[in-house]
C-alpha positions as CSV (number, residue, x, y, z in Angstrom):
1,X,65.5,-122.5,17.9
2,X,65.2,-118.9,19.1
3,X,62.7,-117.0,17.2
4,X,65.1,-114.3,15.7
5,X,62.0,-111.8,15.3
6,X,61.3,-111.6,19.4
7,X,63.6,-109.7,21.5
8,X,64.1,-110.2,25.6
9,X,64.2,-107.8,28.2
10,X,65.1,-110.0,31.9
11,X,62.9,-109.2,34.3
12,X,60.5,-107.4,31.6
13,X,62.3,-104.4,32.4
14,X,61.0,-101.1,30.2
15,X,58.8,-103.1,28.8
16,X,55.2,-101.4,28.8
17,X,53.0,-104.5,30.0
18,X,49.1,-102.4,30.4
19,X,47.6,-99.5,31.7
20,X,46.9,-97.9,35.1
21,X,45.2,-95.0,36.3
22,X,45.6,-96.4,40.1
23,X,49.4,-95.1,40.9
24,X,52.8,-93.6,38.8
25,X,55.8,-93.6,39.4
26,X,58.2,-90.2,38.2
27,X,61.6,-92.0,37.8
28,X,63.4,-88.5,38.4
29,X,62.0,-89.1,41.9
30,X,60.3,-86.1,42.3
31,X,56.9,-87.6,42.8
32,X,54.4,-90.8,43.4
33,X,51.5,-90.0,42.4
34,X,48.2,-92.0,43.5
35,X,45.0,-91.6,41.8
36,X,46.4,-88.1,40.3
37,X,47.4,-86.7,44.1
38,X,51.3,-86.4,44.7
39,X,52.1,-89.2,47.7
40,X,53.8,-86.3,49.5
41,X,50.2,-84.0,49.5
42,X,48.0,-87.2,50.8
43,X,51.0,-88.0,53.7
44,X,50.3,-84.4,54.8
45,X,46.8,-84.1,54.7
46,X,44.6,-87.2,55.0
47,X,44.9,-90.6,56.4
48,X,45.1,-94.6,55.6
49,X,41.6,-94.9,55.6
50,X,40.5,-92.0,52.7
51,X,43.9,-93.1,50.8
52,X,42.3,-96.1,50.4
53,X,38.7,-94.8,49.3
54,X,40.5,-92.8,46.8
55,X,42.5,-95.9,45.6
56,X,39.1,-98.1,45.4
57,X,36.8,-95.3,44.0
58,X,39.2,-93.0,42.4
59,X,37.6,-89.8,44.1
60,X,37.9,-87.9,47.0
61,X,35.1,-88.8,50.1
62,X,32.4,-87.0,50.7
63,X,31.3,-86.3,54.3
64,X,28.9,-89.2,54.4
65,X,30.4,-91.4,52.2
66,X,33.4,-91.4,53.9
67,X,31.9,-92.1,57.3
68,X,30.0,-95.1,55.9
69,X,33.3,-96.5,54.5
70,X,35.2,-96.4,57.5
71,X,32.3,-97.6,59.2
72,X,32.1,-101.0,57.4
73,X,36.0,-101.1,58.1
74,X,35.7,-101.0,61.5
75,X,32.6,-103.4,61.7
76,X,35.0,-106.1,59.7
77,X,37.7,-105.8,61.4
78,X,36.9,-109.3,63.3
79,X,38.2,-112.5,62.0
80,X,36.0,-115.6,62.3
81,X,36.9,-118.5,65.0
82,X,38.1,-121.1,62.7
83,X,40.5,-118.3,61.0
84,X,41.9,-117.9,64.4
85,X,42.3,-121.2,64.9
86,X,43.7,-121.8,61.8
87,X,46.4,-118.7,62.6
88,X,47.2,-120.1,65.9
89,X,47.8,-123.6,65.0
90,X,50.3,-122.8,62.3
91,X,52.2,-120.6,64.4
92,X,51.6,-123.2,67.4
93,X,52.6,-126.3,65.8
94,X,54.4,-125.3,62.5
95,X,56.3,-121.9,64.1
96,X,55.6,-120.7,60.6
97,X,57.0,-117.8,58.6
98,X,54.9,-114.8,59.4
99,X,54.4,-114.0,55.4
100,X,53.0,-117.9,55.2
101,X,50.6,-117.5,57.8
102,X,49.5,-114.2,56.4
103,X,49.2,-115.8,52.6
104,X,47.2,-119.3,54.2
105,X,45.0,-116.8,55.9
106,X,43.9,-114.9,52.8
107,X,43.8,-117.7,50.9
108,X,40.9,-119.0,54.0
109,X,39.5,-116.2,53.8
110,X,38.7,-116.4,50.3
111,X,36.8,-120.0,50.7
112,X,35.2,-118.7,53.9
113,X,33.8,-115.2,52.1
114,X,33.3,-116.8,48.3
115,X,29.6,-116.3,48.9
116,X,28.8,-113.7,51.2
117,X,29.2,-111.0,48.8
118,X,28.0,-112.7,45.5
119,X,30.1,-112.6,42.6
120,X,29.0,-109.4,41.0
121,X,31.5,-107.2,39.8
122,X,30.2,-104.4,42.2
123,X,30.4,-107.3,44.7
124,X,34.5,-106.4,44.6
125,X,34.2,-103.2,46.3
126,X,32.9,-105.2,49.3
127,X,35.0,-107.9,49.5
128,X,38.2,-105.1,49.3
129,X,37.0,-103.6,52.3
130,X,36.7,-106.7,54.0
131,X,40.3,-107.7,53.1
132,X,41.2,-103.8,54.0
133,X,40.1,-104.8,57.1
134,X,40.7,-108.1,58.3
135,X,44.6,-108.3,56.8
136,X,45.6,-105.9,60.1
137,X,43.3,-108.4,62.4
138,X,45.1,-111.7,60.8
139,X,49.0,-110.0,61.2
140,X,48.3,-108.9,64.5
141,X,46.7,-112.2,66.4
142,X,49.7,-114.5,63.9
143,X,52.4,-112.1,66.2
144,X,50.8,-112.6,69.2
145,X,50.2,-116.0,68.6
146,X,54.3,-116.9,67.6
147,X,54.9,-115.4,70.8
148,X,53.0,-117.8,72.8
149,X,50.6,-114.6,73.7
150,X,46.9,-114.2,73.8
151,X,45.3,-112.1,70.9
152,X,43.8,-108.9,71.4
153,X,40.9,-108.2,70.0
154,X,39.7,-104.7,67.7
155,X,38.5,-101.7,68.8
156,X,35.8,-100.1,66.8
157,X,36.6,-97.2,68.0
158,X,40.0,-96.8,67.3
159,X,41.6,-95.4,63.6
160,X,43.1,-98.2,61.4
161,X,46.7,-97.1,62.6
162,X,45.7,-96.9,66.2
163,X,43.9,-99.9,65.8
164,X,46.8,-102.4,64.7
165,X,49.4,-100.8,67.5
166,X,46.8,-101.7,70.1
167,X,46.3,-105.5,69.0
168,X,50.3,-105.6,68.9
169,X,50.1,-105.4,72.8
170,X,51.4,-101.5,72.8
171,X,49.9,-100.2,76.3
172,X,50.1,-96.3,75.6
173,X,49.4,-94.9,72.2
174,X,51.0,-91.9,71.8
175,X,49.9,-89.6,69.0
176,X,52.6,-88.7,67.3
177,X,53.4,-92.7,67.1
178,X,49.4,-93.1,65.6
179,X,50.3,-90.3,63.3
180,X,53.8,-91.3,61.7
181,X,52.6,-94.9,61.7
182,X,49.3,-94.0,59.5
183,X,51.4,-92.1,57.3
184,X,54.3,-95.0,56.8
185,X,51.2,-97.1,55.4
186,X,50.1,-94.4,53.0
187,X,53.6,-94.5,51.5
188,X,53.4,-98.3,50.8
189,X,49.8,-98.2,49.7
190,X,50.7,-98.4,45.6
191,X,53.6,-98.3,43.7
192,X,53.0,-98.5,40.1
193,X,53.4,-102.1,38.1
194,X,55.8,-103.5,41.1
195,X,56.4,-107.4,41.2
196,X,53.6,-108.3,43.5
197,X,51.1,-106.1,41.5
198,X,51.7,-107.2,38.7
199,X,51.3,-111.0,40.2
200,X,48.0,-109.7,41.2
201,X,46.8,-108.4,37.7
202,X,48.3,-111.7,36.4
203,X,46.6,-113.9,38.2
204,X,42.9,-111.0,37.9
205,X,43.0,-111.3,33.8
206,X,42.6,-115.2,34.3
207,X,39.3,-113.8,35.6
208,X,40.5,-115.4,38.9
209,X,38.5,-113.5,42.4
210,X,39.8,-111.1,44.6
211,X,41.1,-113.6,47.0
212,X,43.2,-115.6,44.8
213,X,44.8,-112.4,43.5
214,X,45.8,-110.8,47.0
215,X,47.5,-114.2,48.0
216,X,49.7,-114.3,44.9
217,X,50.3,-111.0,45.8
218,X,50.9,-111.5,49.2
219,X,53.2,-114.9,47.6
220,X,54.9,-112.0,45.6
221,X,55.6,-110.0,48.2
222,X,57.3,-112.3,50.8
223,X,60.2,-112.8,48.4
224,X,63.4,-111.3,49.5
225,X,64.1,-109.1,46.2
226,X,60.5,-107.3,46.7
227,X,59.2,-107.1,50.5
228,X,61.4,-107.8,53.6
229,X,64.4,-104.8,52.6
230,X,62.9,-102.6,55.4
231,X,63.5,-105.0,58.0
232,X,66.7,-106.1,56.7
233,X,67.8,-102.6,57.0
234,X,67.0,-102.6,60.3
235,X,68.6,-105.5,61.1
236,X,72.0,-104.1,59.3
237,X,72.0,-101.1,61.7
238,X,71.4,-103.1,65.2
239,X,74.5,-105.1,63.6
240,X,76.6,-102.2,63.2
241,X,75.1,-100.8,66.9
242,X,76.6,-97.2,66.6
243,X,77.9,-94.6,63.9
244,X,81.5,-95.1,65.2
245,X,81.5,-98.3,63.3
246,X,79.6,-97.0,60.2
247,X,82.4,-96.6,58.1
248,X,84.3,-99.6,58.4
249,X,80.9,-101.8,58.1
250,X,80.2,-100.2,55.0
251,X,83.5,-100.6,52.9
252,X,83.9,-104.0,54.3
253,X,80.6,-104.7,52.5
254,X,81.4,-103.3,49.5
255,X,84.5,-104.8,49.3
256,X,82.9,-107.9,49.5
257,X,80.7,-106.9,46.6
258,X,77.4,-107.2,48.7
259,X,74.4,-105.3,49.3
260,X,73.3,-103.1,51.8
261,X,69.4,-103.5,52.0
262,X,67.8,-100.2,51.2
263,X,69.4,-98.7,48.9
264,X,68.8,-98.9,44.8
265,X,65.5,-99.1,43.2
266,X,64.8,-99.9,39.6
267,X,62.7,-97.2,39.2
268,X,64.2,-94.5,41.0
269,X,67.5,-93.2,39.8
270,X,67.9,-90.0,41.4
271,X,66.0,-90.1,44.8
272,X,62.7,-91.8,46.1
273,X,60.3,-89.2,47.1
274,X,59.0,-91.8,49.7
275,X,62.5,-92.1,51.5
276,X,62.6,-88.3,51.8
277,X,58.9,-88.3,53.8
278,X,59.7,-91.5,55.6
279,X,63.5,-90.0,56.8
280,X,62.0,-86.8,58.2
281,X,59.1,-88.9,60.4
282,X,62.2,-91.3,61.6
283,X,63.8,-88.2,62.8
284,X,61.2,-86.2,64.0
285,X,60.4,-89.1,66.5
286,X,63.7,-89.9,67.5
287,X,63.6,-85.7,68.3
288,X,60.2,-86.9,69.9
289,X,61.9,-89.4,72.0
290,X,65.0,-87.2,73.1
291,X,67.3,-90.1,71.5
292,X,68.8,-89.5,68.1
293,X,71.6,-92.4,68.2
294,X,69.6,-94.9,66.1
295,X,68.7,-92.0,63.6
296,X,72.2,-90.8,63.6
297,X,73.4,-93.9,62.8
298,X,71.3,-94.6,60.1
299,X,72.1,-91.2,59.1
300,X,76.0,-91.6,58.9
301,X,75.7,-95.4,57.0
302,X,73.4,-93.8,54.2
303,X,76.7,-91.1,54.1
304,X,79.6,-93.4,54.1
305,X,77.5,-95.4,51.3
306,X,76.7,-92.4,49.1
307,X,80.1,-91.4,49.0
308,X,82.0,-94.5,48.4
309,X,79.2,-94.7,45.2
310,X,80.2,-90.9,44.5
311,X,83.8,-91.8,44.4
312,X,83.2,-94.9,42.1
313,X,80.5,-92.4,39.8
314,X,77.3,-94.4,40.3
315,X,74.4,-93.1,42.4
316,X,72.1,-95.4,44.3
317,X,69.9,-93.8,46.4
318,X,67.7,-94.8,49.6
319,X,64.7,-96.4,48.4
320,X,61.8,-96.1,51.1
321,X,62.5,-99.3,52.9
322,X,65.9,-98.1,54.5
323,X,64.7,-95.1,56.9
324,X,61.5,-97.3,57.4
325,X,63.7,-100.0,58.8
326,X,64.9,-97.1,61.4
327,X,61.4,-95.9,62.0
328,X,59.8,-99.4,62.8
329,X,62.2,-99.9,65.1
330,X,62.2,-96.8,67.3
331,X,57.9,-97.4,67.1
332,X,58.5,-100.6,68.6
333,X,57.4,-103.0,66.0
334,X,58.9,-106.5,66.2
335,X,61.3,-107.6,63.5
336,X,58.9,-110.3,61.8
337,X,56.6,-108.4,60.5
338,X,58.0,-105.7,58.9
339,X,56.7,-107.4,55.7
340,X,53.1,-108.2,56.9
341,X,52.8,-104.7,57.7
342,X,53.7,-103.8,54.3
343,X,51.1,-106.2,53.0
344,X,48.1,-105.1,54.7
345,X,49.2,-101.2,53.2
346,X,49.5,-102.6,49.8
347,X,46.8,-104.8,49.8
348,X,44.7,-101.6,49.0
349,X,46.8,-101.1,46.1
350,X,46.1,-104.8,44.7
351,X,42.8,-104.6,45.5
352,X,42.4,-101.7,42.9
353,X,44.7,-103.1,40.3
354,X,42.6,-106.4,40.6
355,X,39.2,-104.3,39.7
356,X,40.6,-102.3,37.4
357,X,42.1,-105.4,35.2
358,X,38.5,-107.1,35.3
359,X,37.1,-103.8,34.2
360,X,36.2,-103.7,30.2
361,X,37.9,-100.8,29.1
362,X,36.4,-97.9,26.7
363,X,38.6,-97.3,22.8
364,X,37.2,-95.9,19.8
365,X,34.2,-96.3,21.2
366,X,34.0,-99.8,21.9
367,X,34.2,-101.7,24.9
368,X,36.6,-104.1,25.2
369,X,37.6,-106.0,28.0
370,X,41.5,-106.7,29.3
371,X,42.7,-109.5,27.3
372,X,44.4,-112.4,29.8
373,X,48.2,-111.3,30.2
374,X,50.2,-114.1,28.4
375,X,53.9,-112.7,26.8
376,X,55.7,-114.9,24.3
377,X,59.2,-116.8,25.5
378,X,62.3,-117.5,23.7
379,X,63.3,-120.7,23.9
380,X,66.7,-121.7,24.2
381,X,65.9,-125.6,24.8
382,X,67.3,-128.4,22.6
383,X,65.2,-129.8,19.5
384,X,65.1,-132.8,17.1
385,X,65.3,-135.1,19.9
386,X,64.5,-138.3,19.6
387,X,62.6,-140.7,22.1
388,X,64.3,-143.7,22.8
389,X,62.4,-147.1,24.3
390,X,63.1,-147.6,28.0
391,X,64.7,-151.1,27.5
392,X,67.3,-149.3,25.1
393,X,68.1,-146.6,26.7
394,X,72.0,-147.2,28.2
């Protein structure tokens, strides 16, 4: 029987399940906030590179410091033979999912680096940046590879943006297309106590390593209710082609009662201030290119769909995947790895979360550490049973 004293929230939601200081979410959608910086101030003013310093170390860079962390980014950025042999073979013989490839690789990674770094707690920090490093390195060669193409290796001296475009195989790197792209990963770089963190922070207060954490993450992430919405929104607006048809690919949607991908987020009930940054890159490069069709489109579905929800008195607005769909798409990224991509942003983000669960915490002046996270259940199975002998069982 049920124990009548416990209550159930599905899906643990507004249930407070630990502490962060690593990201926050404002559910009136007027900011993110990461590491105490509004999300819209950092997309404006820095890069992917010192977001993720802040995220690991919790302070701004100084001059030096920050040049010897991107330093030891650039100088891992290269994935070992048998990794790449690894990558290529499942994508060679197997034609694997791009999110399995990407999970199997971290998951190497982990039994390849277990030692390297020692298992020190400061030993973390290292092994993030490595991670921070390599995940753009594995994504990139497993494309290449499904395609039947040769890898291209790293250049050292190229930004982590400008980096992964060239390993995708894109011949001119234009700076506005650098620039948006770095600034699409700073919007995915944390989010608060999301499914895949919280995987990560699950599987960290087992006292797990690093490793083990960023594939359940990365597990996490490739289901279809958490990663995969922006490319699914993409994928709904080659469907509907052009903004002629908008309307009438909408309503027959809703009629059906089903989903357009994009739109609705759990935490966000009036607006995502993510979707608002990443709308006004996807149109300032479609103005870039001289072609506004795909933006315009895009434009006129989120209007037919805001109204119809108007009219019915609900209000679901465009989470952050839905323009990125758009915006990967005019930058030329294939379809497949919309969700990679995502994971080698956030895998800053779990990195962090991972540190800071394994980190004893200070209160009333002891310190304690973070107790493994283990809720109750209610069970709603059968009891009194009783075991019957194989030979009489009818």
């Amino acid at each position: 029987m049920a124990d009548e004293n416990l209550s159930y929230s599905p899906g643990l939601e507004g249930v407070v399940a630990g502490e962060t200081g690593v990201s926050h979410v404002d559910p009136a959608g007027l900011s993110l906030i990461i590491r105490g910086f509004d999300v819209k101030d950092l997309v404006e003013n820095s890069n992917y590179e010192e977001v993720a310093f802040i995220v690991l170390y919790k302070v701004l860079p100084k001059k030096q410091e920050f040049e010897d962390f991107i330093n030891k980014l650039k100088n891992r950025r290269q994935i070992s033979r048998n990794l790449k042999k690894m990558v290529k073979h499942l994508n060679k013989r197997h034609e694997a999912n791009q999110m399995d490839v990407l999970r199997t690789a971290v998951s190497y990674l982990g039994a390849e680096e277990s030692k390297m770094y020692g298992n020190a707690y400061e030993s973390n920090f290292e092994k993030a940046i490595s991670l921070i490093a390599k995940l753009p390195t594995i994504v990139a060669y497993s494309y290449r590879y499904s395609q039947g193409k040769r890898p291209i290796k790293p250049r050292m001296e190229y930004s982590h943006a400008e980096n992964f475009l060239h390993m995708l195989g894109k011949k001119k790197l234009i700076d506005l297309e650098v620039k948006i792209f770095d600034k699409s990963l700073m919007l995915y770089v944390d989010h608060d106590f999301n499914a895949s963190t919280f995987t990560d922070r699950v599987v960290a207060s087992a006292r797990s390593d690093i490793y083990s954490s960023v594939t359940a993450g990365v597990g996490a992430l490739k289901g279809p209710r958490h990663g995969g919405a922006n490319e699914e929104a993409a994928k709904m607006l080659l469907e509907i082609g052009n903004k002629e048809r908008a309307v009438d690919y909408v309503r027959g949607k809703l009629e059906r009662k089903e989903k357009l991908p994009g739109f609705g987020h759990r935490e966000y009930k009036i607006q995502d201030p993510r979707a608002i940054i990443m709308k006004e890159m996807f149109k300032q490069l479609s103005e870039q290119r001289g072609d506004m069709s795909f933006y315009e489109l895009a434009n006129e579905v989120e209007n037919v769909f805001n109204k119809d929800m108007e009219e019915k008195g609900k209000h679901l607005p465009a989470n952050v995947d839905y323009p990125c769909g758009g915006l990967y798409h005019m930058l030329g990224v294939p379809l497949g790895i919309y969700t990679p991509i995502f994971a080698l942003s956030r895998v800053t983000g779990w990195c962090a979360h991972y540190i800071e669960e394994i980190t004893p915490v200070q209160k009333d002046g002891n310190t304690i550490d973070n107790p493994i996270i283990r809720p109750k259940a209610l069970y709603s199975g059968p009891s009194g049973l009783e075991y019957v002998p194989m030979d009489k069982r009818e």
